[in-house]
Each structure stands twice: as C-alpha cells, then as structure tokens.
N, C-alpha and C positions, 0 to 999 in steps of 0.2 A: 164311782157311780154318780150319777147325776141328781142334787138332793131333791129336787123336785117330785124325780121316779120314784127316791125313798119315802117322798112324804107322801105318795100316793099310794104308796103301797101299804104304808103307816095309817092310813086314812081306812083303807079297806078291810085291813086285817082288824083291826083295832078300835078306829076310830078316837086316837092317839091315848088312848088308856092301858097306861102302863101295866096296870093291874090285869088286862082281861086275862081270860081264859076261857079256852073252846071249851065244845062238848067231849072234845078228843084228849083234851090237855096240851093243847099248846096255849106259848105264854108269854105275855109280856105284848110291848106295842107292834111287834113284825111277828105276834105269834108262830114262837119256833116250838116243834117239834125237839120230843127231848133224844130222837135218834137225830135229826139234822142238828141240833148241838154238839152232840159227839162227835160226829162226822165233819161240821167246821171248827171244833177242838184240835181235833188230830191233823187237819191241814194248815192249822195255825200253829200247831205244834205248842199247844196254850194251856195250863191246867191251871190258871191263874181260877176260874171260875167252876160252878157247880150249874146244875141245870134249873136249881132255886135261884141263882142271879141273872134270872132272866127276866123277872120283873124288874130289875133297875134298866129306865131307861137307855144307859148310857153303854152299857153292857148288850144289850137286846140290839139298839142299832148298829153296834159293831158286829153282832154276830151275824145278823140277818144281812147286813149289808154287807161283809165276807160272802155270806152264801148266796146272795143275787151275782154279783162280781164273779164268783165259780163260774155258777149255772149262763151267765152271759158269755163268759170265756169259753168256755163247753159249746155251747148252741150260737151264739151270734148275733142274734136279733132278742129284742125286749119281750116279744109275743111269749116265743118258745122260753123262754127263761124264765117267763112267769109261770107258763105251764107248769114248768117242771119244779117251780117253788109250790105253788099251790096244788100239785096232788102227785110230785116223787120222777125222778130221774126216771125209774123204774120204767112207768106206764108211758113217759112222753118216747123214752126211747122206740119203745112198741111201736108207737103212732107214729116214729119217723120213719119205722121199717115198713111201714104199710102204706101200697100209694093211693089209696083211698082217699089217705091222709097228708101224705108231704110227695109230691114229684121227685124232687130232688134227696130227702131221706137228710137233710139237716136242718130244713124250714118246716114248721104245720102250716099248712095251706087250711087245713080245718080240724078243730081240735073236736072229736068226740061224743067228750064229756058237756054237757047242758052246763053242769056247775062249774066246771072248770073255764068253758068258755066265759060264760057271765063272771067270773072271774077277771079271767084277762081281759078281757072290756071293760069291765069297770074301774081297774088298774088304771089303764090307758084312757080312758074319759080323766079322770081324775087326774093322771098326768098331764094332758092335753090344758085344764082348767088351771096348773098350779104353774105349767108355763107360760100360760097365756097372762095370769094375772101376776105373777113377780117377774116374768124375764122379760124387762124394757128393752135390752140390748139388740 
C-alpha cells in the first residue's frame, strides 16, 4: 500500500493519535474495529496480538494496513476500498449490486451514505495533499 494513502487515512481516522477511540470503540491510529481485528487475525493467521494492542502504533498500522490491502484486492480501486473500510464489506457489497449505485457492480459510481462519502473524500483530499507535498519524484 502506498504510505501516503496510509497516512491519509491515519490522518482521518485519528488524526495520528494513537490513543483515539470512537464513540463505537474503535481504536488506535487506523481506528479498527474489534470484529475487523479478528477478521484480519485469521487471514493473517496471527494470534501474536489481542484487540487491546491496537493502541500500539506499530501493531495498529499493520493491521489496518493488511485490511485496506484486502479490501483493495477485493474491490480495485481506492474509492470502493475506503468505502468498504469505513462502514463494512457488508453494506458496500449492496451498493455494488444496485445500479443506482455502481454500472458495472465492482466500482461505486456514488456512494449513498452522506458520511461515508465525506469519508472517502476526505481520505482522498488528504491523499491527494500528502502526495503532492512529499512525492518529488
């Protein structure tokens, strides 16, 4: 994954505080949810950690950044992959099966959700700003 996307994504969730915690209970700086812990556990095949080591930073971007790497591998573009980080495989699947939503049924052409969109916008602003200002290449 490309660290930029994670530091924007770190940026959003977080606002790089390793400590946060939602109103939901997610935790740490990629605020993971403690069923999307589990769920990137068992395809890491990892019981090295608990769902309390997800305030270490260092723990937190390994798992969240396994779980964006999933959801990109899954869906293919960074839009849908944030979708589906920030409110469940679940619901984005829906919206791929509805063409309201996605033409094609593996792109969102439009997401929705109000908060989820402003979500992945602000991801992607934020992406947009972290490449613009370290990738001289």
């Amino acid at each position: 994954m490309d660290k930029y996307f994670i530091m924007a994504v770190i940026k959003t969730e977080s606002d790089f505080d390793p400590k946060a915690q939602s109103e939901v209970g997610a935790r740490g700086l990629m605020q993971l949810m403690g069923d999307a812990f589990d769920w990137v556990a068992l395809r890491m095949d990892d019981d090295r950690y608990t769902y309390d080591d997800m305030y270490d930073p260092e723990h937190n971007i390994e798992y969240g950044t396994y779980l964006l790497k999933l959801l990109y591998e899954e869906y293919g573009d960074e839009r849908t992959a944030l979708a589906a980080y920030h409110t469940g495989r679940g619901r984005v699947n829906s919206w791929l099966a509805d063409e309201r939503f996605s033409k094609d049924g593996k792109t969102l052409d439009s997401i929705p959700s109000s908060a989820t969109a402003h979500y992945v916008d602000k991801v992607m602003g934020a992406y947009f700003v972290y490449r613009f200002i370290y990738d001289k290449t």
